[in-house]
C-alpha positions in Angstrom: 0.0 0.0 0.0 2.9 2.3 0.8 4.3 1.6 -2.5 0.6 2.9 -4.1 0.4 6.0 -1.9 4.3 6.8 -2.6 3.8 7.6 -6.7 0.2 8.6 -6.5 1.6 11.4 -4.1 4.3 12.4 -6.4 1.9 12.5 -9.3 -0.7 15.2 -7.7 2.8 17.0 -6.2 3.9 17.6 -9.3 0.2 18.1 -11.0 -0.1 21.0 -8.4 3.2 22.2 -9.4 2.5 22.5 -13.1 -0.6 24.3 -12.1 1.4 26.9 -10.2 4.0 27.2 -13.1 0.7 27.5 -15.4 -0.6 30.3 -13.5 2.2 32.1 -13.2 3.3 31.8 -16.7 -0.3 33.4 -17.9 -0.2 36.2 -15.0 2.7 37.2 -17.1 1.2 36.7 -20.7 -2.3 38.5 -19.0 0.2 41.4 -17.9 2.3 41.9 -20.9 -0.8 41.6 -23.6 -3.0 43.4 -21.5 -3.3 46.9 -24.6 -5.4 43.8 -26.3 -6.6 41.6 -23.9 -8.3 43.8 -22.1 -10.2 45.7 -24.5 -11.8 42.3 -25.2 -12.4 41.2 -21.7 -14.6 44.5 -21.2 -16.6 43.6 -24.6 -16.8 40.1 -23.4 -18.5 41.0 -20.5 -20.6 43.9 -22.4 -21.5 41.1 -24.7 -22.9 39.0 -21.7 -24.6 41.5 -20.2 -26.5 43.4 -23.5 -26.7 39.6 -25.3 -30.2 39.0 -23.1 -31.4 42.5 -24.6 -30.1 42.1 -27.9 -32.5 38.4 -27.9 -35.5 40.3 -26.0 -35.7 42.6 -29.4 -35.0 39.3 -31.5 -37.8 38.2 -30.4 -39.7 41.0 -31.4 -39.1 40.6 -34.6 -35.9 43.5 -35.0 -33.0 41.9 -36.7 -30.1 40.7 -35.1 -27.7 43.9 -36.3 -30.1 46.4 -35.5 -30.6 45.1 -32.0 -26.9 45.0 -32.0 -26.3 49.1 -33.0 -29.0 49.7 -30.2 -26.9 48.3 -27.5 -23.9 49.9 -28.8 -25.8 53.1 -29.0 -27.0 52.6 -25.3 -23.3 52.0 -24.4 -22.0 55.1 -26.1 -24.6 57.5 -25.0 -23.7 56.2 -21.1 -19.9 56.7 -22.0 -21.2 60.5 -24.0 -23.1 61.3 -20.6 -20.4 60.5 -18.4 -17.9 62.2 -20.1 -20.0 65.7 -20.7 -20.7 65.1 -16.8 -17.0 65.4 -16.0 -15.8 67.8 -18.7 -18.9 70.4 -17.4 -17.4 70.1 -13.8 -13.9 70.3 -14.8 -14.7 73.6 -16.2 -16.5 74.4 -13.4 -13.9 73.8 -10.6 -11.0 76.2 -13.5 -13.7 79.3 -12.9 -13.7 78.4 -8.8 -9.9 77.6 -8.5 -9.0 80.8 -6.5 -11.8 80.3 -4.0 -10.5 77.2 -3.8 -6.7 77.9 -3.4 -7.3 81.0 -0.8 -9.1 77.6 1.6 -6.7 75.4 0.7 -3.6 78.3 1.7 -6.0 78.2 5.0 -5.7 74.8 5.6 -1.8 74.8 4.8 -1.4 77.3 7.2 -2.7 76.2 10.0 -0.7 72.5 9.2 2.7 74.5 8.7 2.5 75.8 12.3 1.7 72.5 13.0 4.0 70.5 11.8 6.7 73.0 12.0 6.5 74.3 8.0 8.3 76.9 6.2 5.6 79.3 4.6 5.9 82.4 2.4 3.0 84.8 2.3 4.2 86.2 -0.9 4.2 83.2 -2.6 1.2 81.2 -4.1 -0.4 77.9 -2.1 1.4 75.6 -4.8 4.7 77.4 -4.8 4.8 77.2 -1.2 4.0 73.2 -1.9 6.6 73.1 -4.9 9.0 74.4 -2.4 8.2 71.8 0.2 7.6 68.7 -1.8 9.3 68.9 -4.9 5.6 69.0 -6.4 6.1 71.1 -9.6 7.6 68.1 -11.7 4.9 65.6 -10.3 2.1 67.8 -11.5 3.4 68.4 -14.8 4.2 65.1 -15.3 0.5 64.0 -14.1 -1.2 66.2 -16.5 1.1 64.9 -19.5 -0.1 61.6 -18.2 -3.6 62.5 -18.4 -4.0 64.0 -21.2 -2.2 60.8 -23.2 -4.3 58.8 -21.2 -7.4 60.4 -22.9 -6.6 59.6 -26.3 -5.3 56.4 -24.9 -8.9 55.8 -23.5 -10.7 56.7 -26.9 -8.8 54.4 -28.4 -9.3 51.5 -26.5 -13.2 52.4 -26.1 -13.5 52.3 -30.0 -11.6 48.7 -30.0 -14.2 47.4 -27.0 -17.3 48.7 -29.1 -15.4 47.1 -32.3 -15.2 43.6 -30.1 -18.7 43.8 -28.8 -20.4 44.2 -32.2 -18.7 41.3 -33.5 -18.8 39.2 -30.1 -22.7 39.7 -30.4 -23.0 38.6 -33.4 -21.2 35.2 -33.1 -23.8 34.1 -29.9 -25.9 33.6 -32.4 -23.7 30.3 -33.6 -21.8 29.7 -30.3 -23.7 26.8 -29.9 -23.6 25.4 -33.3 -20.1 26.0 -33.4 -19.2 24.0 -30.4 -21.3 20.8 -31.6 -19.2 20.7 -34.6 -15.7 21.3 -33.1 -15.9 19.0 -30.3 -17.5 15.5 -29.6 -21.1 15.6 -28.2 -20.0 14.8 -24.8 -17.3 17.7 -24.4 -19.7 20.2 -26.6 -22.0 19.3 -23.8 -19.6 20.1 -20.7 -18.3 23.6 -23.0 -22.1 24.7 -23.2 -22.7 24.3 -20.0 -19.8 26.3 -18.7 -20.8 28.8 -21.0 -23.9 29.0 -19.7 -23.1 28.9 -16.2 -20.7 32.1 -17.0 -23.2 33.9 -18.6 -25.4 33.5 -16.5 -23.7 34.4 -13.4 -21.7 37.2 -14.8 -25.3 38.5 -16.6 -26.8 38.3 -12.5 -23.9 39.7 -11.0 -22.9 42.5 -13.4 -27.0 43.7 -13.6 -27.8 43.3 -10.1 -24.0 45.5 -9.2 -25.0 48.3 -11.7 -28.3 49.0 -10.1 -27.0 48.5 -6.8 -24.3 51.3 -7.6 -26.9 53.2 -9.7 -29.1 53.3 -5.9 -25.6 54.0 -4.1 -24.5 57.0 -6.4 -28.1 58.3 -6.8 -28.5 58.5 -2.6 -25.0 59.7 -2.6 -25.8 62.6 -4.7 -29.3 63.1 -3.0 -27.8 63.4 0.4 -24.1 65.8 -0.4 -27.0 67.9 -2.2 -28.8 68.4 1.3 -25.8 68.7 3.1 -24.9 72.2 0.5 -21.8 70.0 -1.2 -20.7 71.5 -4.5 -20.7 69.0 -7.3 -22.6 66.2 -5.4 -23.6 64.8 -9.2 -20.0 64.3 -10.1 -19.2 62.6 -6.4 -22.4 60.7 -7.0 -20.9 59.9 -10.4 -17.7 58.5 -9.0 -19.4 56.5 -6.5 -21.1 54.9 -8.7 -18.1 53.7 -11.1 -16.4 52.7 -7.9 -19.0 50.7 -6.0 -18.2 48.3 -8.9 -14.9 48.2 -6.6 -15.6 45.5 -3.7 -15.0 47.0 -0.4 -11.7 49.6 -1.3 -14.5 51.7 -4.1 -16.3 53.0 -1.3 -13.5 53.6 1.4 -12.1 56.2 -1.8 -15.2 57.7 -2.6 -15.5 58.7 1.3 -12.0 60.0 1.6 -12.3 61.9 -1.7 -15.4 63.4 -0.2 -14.4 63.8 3.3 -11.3 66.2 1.8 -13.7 68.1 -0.6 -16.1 68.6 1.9 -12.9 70.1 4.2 -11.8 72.2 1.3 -15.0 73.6 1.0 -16.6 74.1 4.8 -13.3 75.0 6.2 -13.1 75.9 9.1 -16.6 74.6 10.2 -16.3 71.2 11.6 -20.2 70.4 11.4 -20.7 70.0 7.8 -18.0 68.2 7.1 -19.3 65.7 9.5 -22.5 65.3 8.9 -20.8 64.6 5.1 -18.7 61.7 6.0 -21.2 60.4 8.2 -24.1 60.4 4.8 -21.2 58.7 3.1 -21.3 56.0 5.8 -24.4 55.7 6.0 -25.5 55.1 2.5 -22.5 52.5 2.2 -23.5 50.8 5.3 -26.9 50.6 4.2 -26.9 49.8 0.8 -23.0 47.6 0.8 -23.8 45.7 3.9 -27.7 45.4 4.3 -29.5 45.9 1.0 -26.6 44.7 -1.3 -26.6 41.3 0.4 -30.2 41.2 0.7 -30.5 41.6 -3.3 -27.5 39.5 -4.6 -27.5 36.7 -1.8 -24.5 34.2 -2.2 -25.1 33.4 -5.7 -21.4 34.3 -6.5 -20.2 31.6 -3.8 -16.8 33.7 -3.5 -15.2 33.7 0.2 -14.1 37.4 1.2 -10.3 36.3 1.2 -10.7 35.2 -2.3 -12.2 38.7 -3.3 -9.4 40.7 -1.6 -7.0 38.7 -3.2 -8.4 38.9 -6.5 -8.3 43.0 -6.1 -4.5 42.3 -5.5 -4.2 40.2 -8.3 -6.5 41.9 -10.9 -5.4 44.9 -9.8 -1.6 44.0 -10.2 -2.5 42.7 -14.0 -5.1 45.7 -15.2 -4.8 48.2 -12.6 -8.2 50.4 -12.0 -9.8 48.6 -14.9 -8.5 45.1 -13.2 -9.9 46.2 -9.9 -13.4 46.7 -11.4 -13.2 43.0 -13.2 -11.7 41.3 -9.8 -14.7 39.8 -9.1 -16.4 38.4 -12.5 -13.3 37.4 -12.9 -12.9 35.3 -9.8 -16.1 34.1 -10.8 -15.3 32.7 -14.1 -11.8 31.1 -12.5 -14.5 29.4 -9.8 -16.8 28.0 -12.5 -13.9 27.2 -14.6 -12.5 24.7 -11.7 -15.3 23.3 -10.8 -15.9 21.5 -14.0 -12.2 20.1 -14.4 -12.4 17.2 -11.6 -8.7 17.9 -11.3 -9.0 21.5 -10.0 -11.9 21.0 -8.1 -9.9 21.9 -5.4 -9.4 25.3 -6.0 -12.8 26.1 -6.3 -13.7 24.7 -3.1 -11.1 27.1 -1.8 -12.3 29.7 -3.4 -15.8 29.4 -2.2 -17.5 30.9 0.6 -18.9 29.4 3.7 -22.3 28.7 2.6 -20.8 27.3 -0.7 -18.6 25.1 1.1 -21.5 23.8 3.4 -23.7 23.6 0.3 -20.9 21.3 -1.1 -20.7 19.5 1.7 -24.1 18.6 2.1 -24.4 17.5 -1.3 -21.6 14.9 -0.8 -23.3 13.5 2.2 -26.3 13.0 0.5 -25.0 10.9 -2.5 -22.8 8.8 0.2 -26.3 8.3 1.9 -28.0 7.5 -1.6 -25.6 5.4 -2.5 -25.6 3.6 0.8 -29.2 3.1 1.2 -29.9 0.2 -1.4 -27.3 -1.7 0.8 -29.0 -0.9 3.8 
């Protein structure tokens, strides 16, 4: 028996360590072909989550491509809103700067006494910063980044809507596809990890935008009683980063919590009762409602979801952050089909998942046991 256990050990020992090699090995493929990758992750998940739409008006007798341009057309109007959104309040903040910079001198001020600061009076708030910090470099070099990173951004949302159109319009012959490349027993398997993926990235993906939709519309509702300037753009930013598990909203509250100090300065009370609306809302909606709405149907243990931010986040950086999790998700269903890594999903999974599994091993023992019995 010794002599079984002895190469059947060294087998899965070196099984795990191929794995490990493998994963490492497309971590760095994933990294370095991320300008194309990417792109066509986003319009793979797009595609899974305007496919059931693009079928709805199928089935109302539209044709296929025209259902197709109006879910590109809904994408690019979103993408046209957000942008007009943020190019309005850009504008807005140039004609307010030197209210701004006379609070923000305020604020320095009363930190260089504290901290024991040198501070000219004749000299602007960010020349009195350049001269501390070395700052002068960083901000030009910040907006040389930006502005490249705006043409790189128009470029890569012109290759997504390129891969969407075309993504939608081979679902149509997935299926049909699959039969004739593989054997009916593997088509079978494919089709139904196919379908498992769409179906929980369509749930998760639909239920997380009108979750953040709720979160950014409250978020907006509340700075906007509280006398916050820009409240739409903050709501606006909540929004995109409650697609961020956990870290979105811890940003979105410090980013506030500074405006809202820039702005009421030196009044402590409605920079308060800001933070504490932030909290509230996230506390509400991220840890009561949120859970209520999406339930465990994801399966992914909290460990696993932090890790993935590292990971993703590593790989793609924001945009990897924002795909963590349906990412995750895919690598879960993935495993569980391949009896091999089966493992890894279980460790992967969250409690209930694990006790779901669990339960369901006991009861095929027990089946299997009770003809004997």
């Amino acid at each position: 028996m010794k002599d079984e256990a002895g190469p059947s050990n060294s087998r899965k020992g070196m099984v795990l360590f191929l794995v490990f090699i493998t994963c490492i090995s497309v971590g760095v493929i994933l990294k370095v072909t991320a300008p194309v990758i990417l792109p066509f992750t986003i319009a793979l998940f797009l595609a899974m989550v305007m496919n059931p739409m693009v079928v709805f008006l199928e089935q109302r007798r539209l044709p296929r491509i025209v259902s197709i341009l109006l879910a590109i057309g809904i994408i690019i109007t979103g993408l046209y809103l957000i942008g007009a959104a943020l190019f309005s309040s850009a504008r807005t903040i140039l004609t307010l700067y030197p209210r701004y910079e006379r609070r923000l001198t305020e604020i320095y001020v009363t930190l260089a006494g504290f901290f024991e600061l040198s501070y000219d009076e004749q000299l602007s708030f960010f020349d009195n910063l350049w001269n501390q910090w070395g700052i002068r470099s960083r901000i030009r070099g910040m907006t040389l980044f930006l502005s490249n990173g705006f043409i790189g951004f128009l470029k890569e949302a012109l290759m997504v809507v390129l891969f969407m159109a075309f993504l939608l319009l081979e679902t149509a012959f997935f299926e049909d596809k699959i039969d004739l490349a593989f054997e009916h027993k593997r088509s079978g398997q494919i089709k139904k990890i196919g379908a498992d993926v769409m179906r929980q990235m369509s749930r998760y993906i639909s239920a997380k935008f009108f979750i953040s939709l709720a979160t950014g519309i409250a978020v907006t509702i509340g700075l906007s009683l509280t006398g916050l300037e820009f409240a739409v753009i903050w709501g606006l930013i909540q929004f995109i980063l409650n697609f961020i598990p956990n870290i979105g909203s811890i940003v979105a509250g410090t980013g506030v919590g500074l405006f809202a100090l820039l702005q009421f300065w030196p009044e402590p009370g409605p920079v308060v009762i800001t933070v504490l609306i932030m909290v509230g809302v996230n506390m509400l909606i991220g840890n009561i409602l949120e859970p209520k709405i999406m339930g465990d149907n994801l399966g992914i243990a909290p460990i696993a979801v932090l890790m993935s931010l590292m990971i993703w986040g590593w790989l793609w950086g924001f945009v990897g952050l924002i795909l963590a999790v349906p990412m995750t998700v895919i690598v879960k269903i993935l495993c569980e089909n391949i009896p091999m890594l089966e493992p890894v999903s279980i460790l992967l999974g969250s409690r209930k998942a694990v006790l779901a599994k669990k339960a369901e091993a006991q009861a095929k023992v027990q089946a299997a046991l009770a003809p004997a019995e």
